[in-house]
C-alpha positions in Angstrom: -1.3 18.4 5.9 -2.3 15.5 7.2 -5.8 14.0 7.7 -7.2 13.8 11.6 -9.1 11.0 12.1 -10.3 9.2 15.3 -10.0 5.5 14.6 -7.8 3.7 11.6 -8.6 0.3 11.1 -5.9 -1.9 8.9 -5.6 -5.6 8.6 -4.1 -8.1 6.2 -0.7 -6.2 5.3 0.7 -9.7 4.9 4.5 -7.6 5.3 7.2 -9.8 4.4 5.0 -12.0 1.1 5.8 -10.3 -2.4 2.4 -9.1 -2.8 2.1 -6.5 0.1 2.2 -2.9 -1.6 4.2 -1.3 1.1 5.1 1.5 -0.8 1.4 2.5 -1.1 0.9 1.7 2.5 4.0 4.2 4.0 2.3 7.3 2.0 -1.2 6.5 3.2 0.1 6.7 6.7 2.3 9.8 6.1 -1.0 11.6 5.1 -3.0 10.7 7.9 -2.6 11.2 12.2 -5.4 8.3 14.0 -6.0 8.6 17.4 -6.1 5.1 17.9 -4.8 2.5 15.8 -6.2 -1.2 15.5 -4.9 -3.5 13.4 -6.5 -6.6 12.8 -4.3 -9.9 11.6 -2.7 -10.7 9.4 0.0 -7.5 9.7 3.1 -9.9 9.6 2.8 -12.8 7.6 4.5 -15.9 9.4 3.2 -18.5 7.7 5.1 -16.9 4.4 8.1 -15.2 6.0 11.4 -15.7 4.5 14.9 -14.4 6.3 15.9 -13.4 2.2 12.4 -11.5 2.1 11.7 -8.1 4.3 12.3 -4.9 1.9 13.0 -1.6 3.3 9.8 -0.2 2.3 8.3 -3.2 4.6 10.6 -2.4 7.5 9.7 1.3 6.9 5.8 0.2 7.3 6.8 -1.4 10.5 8.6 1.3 12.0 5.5 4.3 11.2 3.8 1.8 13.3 5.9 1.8 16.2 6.4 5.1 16.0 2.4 5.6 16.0 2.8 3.6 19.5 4.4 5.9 21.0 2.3 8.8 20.4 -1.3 6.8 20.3 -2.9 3.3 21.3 -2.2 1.1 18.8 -4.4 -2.7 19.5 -2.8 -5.6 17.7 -5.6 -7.9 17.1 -3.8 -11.5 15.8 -4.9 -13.4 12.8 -4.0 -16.9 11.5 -1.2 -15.4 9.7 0.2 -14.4 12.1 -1.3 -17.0 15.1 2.1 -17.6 16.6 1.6 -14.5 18.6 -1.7 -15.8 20.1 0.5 -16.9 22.9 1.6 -14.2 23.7 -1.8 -12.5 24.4 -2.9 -10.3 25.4 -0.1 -8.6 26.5 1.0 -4.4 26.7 3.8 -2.6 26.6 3.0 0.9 26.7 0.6 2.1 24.1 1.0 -1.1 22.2 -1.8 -3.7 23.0 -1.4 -7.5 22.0 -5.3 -9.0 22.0 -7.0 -11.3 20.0 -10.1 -9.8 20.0 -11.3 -6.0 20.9 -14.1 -4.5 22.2 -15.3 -0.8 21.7 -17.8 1.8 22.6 -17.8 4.8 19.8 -20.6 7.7 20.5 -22.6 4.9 22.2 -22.6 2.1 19.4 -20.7 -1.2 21.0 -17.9 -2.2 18.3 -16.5 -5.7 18.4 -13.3 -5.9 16.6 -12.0 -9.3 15.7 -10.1 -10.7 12.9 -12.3 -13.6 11.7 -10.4 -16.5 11.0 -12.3 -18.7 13.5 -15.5 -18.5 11.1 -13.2 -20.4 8.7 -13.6 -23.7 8.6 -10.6 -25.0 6.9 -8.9 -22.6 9.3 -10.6 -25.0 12.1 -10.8 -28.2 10.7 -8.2 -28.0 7.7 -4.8 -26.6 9.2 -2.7 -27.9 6.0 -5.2 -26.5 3.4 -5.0 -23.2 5.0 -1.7 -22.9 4.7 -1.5 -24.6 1.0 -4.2 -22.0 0.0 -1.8 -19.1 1.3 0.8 -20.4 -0.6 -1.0 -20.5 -3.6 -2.8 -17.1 -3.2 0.6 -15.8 -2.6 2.2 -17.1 -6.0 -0.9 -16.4 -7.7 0.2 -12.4 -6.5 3.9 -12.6 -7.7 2.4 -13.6 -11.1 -0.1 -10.6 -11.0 2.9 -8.4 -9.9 4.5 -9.5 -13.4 1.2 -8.9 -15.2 1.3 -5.5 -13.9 4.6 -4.5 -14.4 3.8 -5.0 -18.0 0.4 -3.9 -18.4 1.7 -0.4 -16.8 4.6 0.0 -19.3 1.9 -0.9 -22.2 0.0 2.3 -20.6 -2.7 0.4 -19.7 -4.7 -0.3 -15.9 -3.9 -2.9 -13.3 -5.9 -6.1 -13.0 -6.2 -8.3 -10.8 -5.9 -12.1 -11.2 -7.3 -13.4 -7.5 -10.1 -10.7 -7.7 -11.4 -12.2 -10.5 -10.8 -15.7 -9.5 -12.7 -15.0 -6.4 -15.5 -13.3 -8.5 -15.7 -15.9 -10.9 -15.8 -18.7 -9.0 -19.4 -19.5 -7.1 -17.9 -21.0 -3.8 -15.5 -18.3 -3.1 -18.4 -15.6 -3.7 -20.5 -17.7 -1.3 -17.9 -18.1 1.5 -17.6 -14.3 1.4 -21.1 -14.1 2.2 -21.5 -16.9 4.5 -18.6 -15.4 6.9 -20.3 -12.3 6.7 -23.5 -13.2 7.4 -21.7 -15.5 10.7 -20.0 -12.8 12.3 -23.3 -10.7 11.8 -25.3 -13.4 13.8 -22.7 -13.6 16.5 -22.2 -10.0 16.9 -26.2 -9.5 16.6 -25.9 -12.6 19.6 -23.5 -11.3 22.0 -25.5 -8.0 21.4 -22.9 -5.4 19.6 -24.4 -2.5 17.5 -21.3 -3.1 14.7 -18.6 -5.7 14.1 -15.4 -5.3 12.4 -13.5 -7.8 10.7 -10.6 -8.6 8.4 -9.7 -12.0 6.9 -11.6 -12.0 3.2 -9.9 -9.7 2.0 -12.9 -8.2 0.6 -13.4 -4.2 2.1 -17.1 -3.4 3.0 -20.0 -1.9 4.8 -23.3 -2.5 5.3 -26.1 -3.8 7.5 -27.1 -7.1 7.8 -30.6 -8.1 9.3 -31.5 -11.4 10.3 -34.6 -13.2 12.2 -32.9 -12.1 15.2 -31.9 -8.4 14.6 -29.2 -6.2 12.3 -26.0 -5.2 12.8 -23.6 -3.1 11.2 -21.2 -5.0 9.2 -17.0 -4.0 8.3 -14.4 -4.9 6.7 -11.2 -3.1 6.3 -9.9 -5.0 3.5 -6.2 -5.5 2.8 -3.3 -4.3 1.3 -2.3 -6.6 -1.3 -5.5 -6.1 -3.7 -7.5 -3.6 -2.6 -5.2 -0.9 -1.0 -8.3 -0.1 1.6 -8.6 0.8 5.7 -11.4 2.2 8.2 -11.6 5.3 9.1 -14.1 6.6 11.7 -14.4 10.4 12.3 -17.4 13.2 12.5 -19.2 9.9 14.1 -19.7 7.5 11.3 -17.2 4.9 9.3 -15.7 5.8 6.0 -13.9 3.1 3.8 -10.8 4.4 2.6 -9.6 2.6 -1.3 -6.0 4.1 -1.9 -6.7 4.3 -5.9 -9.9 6.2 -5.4 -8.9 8.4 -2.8 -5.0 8.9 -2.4 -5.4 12.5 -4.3 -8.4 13.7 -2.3 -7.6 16.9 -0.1 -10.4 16.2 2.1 -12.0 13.2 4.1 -14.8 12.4 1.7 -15.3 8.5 1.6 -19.1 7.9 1.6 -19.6 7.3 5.7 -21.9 4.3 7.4 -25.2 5.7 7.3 -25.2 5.4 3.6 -24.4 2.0 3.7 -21.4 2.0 1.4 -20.6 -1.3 -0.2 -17.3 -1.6 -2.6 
């Protein structure tokens, strides 16, 4: 049976690179029916799409979507990955919603839904080494998928190489926390009780106080290394992380108030 929920959150699917785990991303949706879908950036990967690259199981990711459309609103938020579409929005057809940013009220809490890019600065000021560091990530992922392959035929657990590159590495840890700590400030600015993001590939929640007030922090992750989305029902924000809970029978991810933090 599958899972009600009220809200599913999904970004960086990166569909149509080597390292999007599509199969893993078709059951999680068979297993649950949202209410409203948002997906923020990064779904389509432009800057990486090839014409010889687009697997069935991608396509098939593509068309649960659509088909979610039809039955539920589903808000395209754009990302820098796919930033081509930005000039297209926003724009609707039907249940389908083309935005670059969304805004939200949930059992009185104002949501701002964005996907975060603009908080990077080589995204800003650095065009070129954006787009050399996606191509890099992205081969440093079709090496893991190699690593993987074998590691599972020696019977032993997945790793992964960018992960610990990111952890290892002092200025990646403290970009994470710098963009988090900016899109608090400018949500805790414009006055929102939570703000939702994408982009770092790095899922989350928590609450973040400044000089100026706190806000309730997201981020839904990806599904290249983490395999993780938001899910809001019964009031509060779960995080969802597809090797922890793909067997679960029942919604049991630890919810907002107790400030989960993977």
């Amino acid at each position: 049976m599958k899972r009600r929920i009220d809200v599913l959150v999904l970004s960086d699917l990166h569909l149509g690179t080597y390292g999007c785990r599509a199969r893993e991303l078709n059951a999680y949706l068979r297993s649950v029916k949202p209410r409203r879908v948002i997906l923020n950036g990064d779904i389509i990967d432009i800057w990486q799409f090839k014409k010889r690259y687009f697997p069935k199981s991608h396509m098939q990711v593509v068309k649960r979507l659509l088909k979610l459309a039809g039955k539920v609103p589903v808000h395209y938020i754009t990302g820098n990955h796919d930033e081509a579409l930005r000039r297209y929005s926003p724009s609707h057809l039907g249940n389908l919603h083309l935005v670059d940013r969304l805004e939200l009220t949930l059992d009185g809490k104002r949501h701002w839904f964005f996907h975060g890019d603009l908080f990077d600065a080589t995204m800003t000021h650095a065009r070129w080494l954006a787009r050399l560091g996606g191509w890099s990530y992205d081969l440093l992922i079709r090496i893991n998928t190699v690593v993987n392959w074998t590691l599972v035929r020696l019977g032993r657990p997945r790793m992964s190489l960018s992960r610990k590159v990111k952890n290892s590495v002092k200025r990646a840890v403290k970009f994470i926390s710098d963009f988090e700590l900016t899109a608090a400030e400018v949500a805790i600015h414009e006055g929102f009780d939570r703000v939702v993001c994408g982009h770092i590939h790095q899922p989350g929640m928590r609450t973040i106080a400044t000089d100026r007030g706190r806000v309730e922090y997201l981020n839904s992750g990806d599904w290249i290394e983490h395999l993780s989305a938001l899910e809001y029902y019964d009031g509060a924000w779960h995080l969802y992380l597809h090797e922890r809970d793909a067997l679960r029978t029942a919604p049991d991810a630890q919810p907002l108030r107790e400030a989960a933090q993977a």
